[in-house]
N, C-alpha and C positions, 0 to 999 in steps of 0.2 A: 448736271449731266452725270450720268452714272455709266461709268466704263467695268465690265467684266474681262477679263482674258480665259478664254475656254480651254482657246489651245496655244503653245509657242515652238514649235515645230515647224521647221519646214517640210517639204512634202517630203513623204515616208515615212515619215514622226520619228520618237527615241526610244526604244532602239529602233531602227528601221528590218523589216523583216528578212531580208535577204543579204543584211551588212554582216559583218565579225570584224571590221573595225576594231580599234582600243577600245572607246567607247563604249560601241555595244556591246563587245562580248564582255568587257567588266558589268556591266548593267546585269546583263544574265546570270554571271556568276555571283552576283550579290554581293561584290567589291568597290561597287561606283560610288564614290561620294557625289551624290549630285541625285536631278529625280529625272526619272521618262518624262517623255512629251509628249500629247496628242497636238496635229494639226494647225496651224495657227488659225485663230477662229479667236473674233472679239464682237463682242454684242456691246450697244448701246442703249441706253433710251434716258428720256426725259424727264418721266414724270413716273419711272418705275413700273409702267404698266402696258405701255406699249415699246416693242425693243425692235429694233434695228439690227442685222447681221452686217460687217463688214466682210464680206468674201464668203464661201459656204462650202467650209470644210469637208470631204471626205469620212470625217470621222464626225462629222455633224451630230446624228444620230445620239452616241454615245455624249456628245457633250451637252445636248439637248437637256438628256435624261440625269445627267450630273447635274444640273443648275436648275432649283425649283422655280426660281422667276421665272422661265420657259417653261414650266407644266402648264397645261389648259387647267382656266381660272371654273370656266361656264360654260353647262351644257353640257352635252353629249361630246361634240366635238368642235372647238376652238384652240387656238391660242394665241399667246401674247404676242407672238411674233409677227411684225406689219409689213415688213421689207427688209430687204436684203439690196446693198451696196457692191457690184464686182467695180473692181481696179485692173482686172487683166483678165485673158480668157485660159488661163493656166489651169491646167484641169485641179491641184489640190488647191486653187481657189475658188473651182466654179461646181466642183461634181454634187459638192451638197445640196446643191439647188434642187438635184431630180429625188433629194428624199422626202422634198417638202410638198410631194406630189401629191397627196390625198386629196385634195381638191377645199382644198383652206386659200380662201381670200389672199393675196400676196402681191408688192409690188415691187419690181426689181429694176432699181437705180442700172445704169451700164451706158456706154457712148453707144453709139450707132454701129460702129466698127465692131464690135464686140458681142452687142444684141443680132446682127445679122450673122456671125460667124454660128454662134449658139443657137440660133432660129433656124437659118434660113440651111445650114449647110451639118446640122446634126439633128437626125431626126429626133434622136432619142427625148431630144427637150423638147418635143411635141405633147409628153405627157403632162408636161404644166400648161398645156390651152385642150384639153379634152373638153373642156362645158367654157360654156359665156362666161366672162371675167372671174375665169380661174386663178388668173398672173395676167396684170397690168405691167406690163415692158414702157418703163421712161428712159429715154435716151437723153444726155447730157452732154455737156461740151467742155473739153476742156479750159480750162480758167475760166469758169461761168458758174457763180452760186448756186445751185438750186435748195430747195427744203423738202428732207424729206417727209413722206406723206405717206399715211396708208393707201392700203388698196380703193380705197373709195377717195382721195385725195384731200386727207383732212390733214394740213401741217402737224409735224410733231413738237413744233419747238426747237428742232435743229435744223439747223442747216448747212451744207456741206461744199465744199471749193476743192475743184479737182483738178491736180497738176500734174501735165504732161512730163513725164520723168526717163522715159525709155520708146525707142522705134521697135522692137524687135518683138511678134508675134509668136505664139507657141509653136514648135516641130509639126503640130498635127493640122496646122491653119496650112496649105495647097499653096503654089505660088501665085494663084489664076485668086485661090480668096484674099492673097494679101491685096492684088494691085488694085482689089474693088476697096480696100481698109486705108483709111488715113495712121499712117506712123503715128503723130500723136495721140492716136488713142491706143497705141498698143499697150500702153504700161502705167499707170496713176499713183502716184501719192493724194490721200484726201487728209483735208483740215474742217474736223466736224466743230463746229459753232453752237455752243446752245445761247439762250436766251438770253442768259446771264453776262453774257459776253467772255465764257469760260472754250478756249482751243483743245483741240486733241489734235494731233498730226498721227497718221496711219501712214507708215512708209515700208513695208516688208519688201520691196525690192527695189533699190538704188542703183545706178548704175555709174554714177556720177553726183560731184558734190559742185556744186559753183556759190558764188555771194547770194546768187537771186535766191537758189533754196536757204542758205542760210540766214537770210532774212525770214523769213516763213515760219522756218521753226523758232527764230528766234520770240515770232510774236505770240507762240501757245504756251500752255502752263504743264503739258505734259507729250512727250513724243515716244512713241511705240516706232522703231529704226530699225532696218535691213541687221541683222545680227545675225546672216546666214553662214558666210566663213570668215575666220579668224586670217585666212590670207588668202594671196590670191591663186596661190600654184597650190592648197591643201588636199583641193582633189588627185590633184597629181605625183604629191608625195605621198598620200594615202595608197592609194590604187595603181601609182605608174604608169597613169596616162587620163586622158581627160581634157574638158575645158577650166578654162581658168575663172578665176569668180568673175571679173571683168567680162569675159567671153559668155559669162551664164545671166549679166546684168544685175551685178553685185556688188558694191564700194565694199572691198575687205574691211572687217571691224579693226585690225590693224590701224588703215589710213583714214578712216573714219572718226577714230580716235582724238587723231591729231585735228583732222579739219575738222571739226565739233567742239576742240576744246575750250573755243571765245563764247558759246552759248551759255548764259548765265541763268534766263526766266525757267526755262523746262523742267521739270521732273523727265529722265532721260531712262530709256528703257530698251533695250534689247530684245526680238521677238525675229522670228521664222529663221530659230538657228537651227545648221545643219546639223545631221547627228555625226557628223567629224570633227564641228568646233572643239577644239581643245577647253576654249573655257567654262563648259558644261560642267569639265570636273571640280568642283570648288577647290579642293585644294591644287590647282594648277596654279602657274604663274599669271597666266593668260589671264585665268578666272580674278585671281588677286589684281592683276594691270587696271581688268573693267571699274572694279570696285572701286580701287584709290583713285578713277580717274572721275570720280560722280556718280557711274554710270549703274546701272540694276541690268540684272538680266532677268528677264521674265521667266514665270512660272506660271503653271495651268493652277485656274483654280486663282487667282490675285480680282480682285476688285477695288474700288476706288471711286468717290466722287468729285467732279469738279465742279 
């Protein structure tokens, strides 16, 4: 399996446009020991030729044209790209979907909860069914294998197990659309399978740590983890008011730390940090804590084969 990381940002990316944060405004002034981040956005595939998106970044676009294994191979107009994976209906996980509008073949993993909130109750994603099998919508179920497939349903070689991780629906989902949505599909961690019997775990929003998930990660060979804030009050010492990581469905890398420390199989990775994490800055403590503790904090631009 071949894993890229496009983006490791959570929504806003680094610097965020509207922040002056430590962070950002060092990043501006060209004093940040550490780099920007676009969007968290990670592509897969099997056989290098056909990829998979996990979630479809806002800054999609841009990471698109960075990564030439996503250039159109043939033709006029193609590309590599077969499907796209949502885990939640979080807009900087889902907005990239509507760039992939030109009317390219595409098939989008998502639960039912999730495919009806984006269907049925925003028109705008009308523009991925303008012509006959534009975007192929599969709905999946939480803790139930599927393989992904392109648009014409041809297995890729992976296969994907999606774990109910979180209740809690975006601000913009209406109270009338939640109580038609199953909780359990509000929020996923997926564990991509390829052939070889080589794991990835996709987990950019936690909200909670129990045995059962630490089993799961324990069985993959590399885990991409919630590394959104370094604590759970940081929005609030930041800015002086706010929800809490926990209230935003976030395990602080803090407490994560500690409940992750029995994991041995993984290569262990940090992805959709906020641009307030302190540990962005390498020479923090914070940043030194991740490091001595196994852990990597992702950067755009990293790939990897399993």
């Amino acid at each position: 399996m071949k894993v890229k990381i496009l983006g490791s940002a959570a929504g806003g990316a680094f610097p965020q446009w509207n922040c002056a944060c430590a962070n950002c405004a060092a990043v501006r002034a060209g004093t940040f020991h550490g780099k920007p981040r676009m969007q968290t956005q990670v592509a897969i595939s099997q056989d290098g030729r056909s990829w998979f998106l996990l979630g479809a970044s806002p800054d999609l676009r841009a990471q698109i044209e960075t990564t030439p294994e996503l250039h159109p191979r043939e033709g006029l107009r193609q590309s590599p790209i077969s499907g796209v994976v949502l885990a939640n209906a979080e807009l900087d996980h889902v907005l990239g979907s509507l760039l992939l509008r030109e009317l390219q073949p595409l098939r989008i993993h998502a639960t039912a909860s999730v495919s009806r909130i984006l269907r049925e109750h925003n028109s705008m994603f009308g523009m991925l069914q303008r012509v006959p099998n534009q975007t192929v919508w599969a709905d999946f179920d939480p803790g139930k294998e599927f393989d992904l497939c392109d648009p014409q349903g041809n297995p890729s070689g992976l296969s994907c197990r999606p774990l109910s991780l979180g209740t809690h629906y975006p601000a913009y989902v209406t109270a009338d659309q939640q109580s038609e949505s199953k909780p359990g599909e509000a929020s996923l961690g997926l564990i991509i399978e390829a052939n070889s019997g080589a794991r990835l775990a996709f987990m950019p929003a936690v909200p909670d740590l129990d045995d059962s998930l630490l089993q799961q990660l324990e069985s993959c060979d590399v885990i991409l983890f919630d590394g959104t804030f370094w604590s759970d009050d940081e929005l609030i010492c930041v800015q002086g008011s706010g929800q809490t990581a926990r209230q935003m469905g976030h395990v602080p890398v803090q407490s994560a730390l500690a409940k992750l420390a029995g994991l041995r199989r993984p290569r262990k990775i940090f992805l959709h940090i906020n641009n307030t994490n302190p540990m962005l800055e390498e020479g923090s403590p914070q940043y030194r804590q991740v490091r001595g503790a196994g852990w990597e904090v992702a950067e755009d631009g990293w790939q990897f084969d399993l």
